[in-house]
VMD Tcl script that draws the C-alpha trace (Angstrom):
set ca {
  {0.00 0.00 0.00}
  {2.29 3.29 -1.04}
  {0.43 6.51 -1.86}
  {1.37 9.05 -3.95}
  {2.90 10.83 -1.32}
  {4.90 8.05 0.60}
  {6.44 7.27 -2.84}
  {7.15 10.55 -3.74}
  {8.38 11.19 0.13}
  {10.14 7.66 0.90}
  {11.68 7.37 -2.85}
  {9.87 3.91 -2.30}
  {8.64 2.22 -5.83}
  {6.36 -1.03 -5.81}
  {7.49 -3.22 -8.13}
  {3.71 -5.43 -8.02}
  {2.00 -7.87 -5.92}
  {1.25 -11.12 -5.12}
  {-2.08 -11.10 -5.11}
  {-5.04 -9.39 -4.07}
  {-7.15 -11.90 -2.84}
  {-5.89 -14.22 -0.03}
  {-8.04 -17.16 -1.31}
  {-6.29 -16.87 -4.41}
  {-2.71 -18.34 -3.99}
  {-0.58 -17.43 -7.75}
  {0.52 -20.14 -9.75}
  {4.00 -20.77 -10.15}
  {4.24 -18.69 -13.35}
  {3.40 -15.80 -11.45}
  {5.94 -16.66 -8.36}
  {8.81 -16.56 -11.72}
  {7.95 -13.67 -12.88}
  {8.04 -11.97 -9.14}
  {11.61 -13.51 -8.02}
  {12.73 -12.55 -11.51}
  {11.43 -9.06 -10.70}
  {12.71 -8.75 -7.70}
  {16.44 -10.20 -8.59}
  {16.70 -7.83 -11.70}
  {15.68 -4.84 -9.86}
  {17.79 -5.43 -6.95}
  {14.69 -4.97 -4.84}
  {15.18 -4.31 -1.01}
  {11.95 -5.87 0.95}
  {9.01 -7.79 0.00}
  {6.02 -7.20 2.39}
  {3.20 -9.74 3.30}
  {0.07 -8.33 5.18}
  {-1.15 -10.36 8.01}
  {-4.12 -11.78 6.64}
  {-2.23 -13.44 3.49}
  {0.31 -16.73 4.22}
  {3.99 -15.84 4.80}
  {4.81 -18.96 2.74}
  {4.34 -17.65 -0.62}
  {6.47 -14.80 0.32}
  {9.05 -16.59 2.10}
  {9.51 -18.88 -0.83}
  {9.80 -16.39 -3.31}
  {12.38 -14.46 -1.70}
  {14.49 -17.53 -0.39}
  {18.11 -17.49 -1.98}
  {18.05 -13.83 -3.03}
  {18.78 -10.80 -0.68}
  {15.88 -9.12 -0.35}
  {14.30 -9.17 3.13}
  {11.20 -9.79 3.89}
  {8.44 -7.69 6.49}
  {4.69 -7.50 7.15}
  {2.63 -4.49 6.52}
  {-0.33 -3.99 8.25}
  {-2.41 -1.46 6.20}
  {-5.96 -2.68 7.33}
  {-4.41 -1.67 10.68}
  {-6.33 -4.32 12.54}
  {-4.33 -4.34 15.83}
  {-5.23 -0.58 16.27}
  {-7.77 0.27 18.86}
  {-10.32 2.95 17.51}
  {-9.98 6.13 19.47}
  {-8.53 10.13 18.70}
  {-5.10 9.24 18.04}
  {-5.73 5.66 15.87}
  {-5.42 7.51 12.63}
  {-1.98 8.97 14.03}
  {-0.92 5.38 14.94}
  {-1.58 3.27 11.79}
  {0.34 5.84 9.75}
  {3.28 5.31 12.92}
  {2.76 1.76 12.68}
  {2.92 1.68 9.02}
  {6.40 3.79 8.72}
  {7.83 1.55 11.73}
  {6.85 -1.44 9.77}
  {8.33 0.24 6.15}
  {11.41 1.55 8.02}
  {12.35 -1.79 10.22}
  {12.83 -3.82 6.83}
  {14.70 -1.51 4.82}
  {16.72 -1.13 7.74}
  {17.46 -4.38 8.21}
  {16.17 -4.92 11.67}
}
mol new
graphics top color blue
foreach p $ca { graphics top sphere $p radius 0.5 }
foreach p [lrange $ca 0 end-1] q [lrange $ca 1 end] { graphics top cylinder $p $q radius 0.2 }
display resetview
């Protein structure tokens, strides 16, 4: 999930996705063409949300260099109250920032 603004802001550029519906797994045409993608543009993290399986991910980005995190953008362990806008958008740049980082 990067906006306009967090790619123009972060210098962050998605290179696609898996899929967008996590009863749909891709076929193994699809998980080519994304480790291809990834290798050729010397991509930095792959991100799973929570409610999709790790495994695809994991398996995709095995043997390469890119590191893998979890983005939250439904943010579903946020509490609803005043601040809860202020803290998915803190989550999310914790979450962006601790796998480019490395951590």
């Amino acid at each position: 999930m990067l906006t306009a603004i967090s790619k123009k802001q972060f210098g962050l550029t998605p290179l696609g996705h898996f899929t967008v519906n996590p009863e749909i797994q891709p076929g193994a045409q699809r998980l080519h063409e994304i480790r291809t993608q990834l290798v050729e543009q010397k991509a930095t993290c792959v991100f799973a949300e929570p409610q999709f399986r790790p495994a695809v991910v994991e398996s995709v980005a095995r043997g390469t260099s890119v590191r893998m995190g979890t983005l939250d953008p439904l943010g579903t362990n946020i509490k609803l109250g005043k601040t809860s806008y202020s803290e998915f958008l803190s989550q999310l740049a914790n979450q962006y920032a601790s796998c480019l980082k490395g951590d």
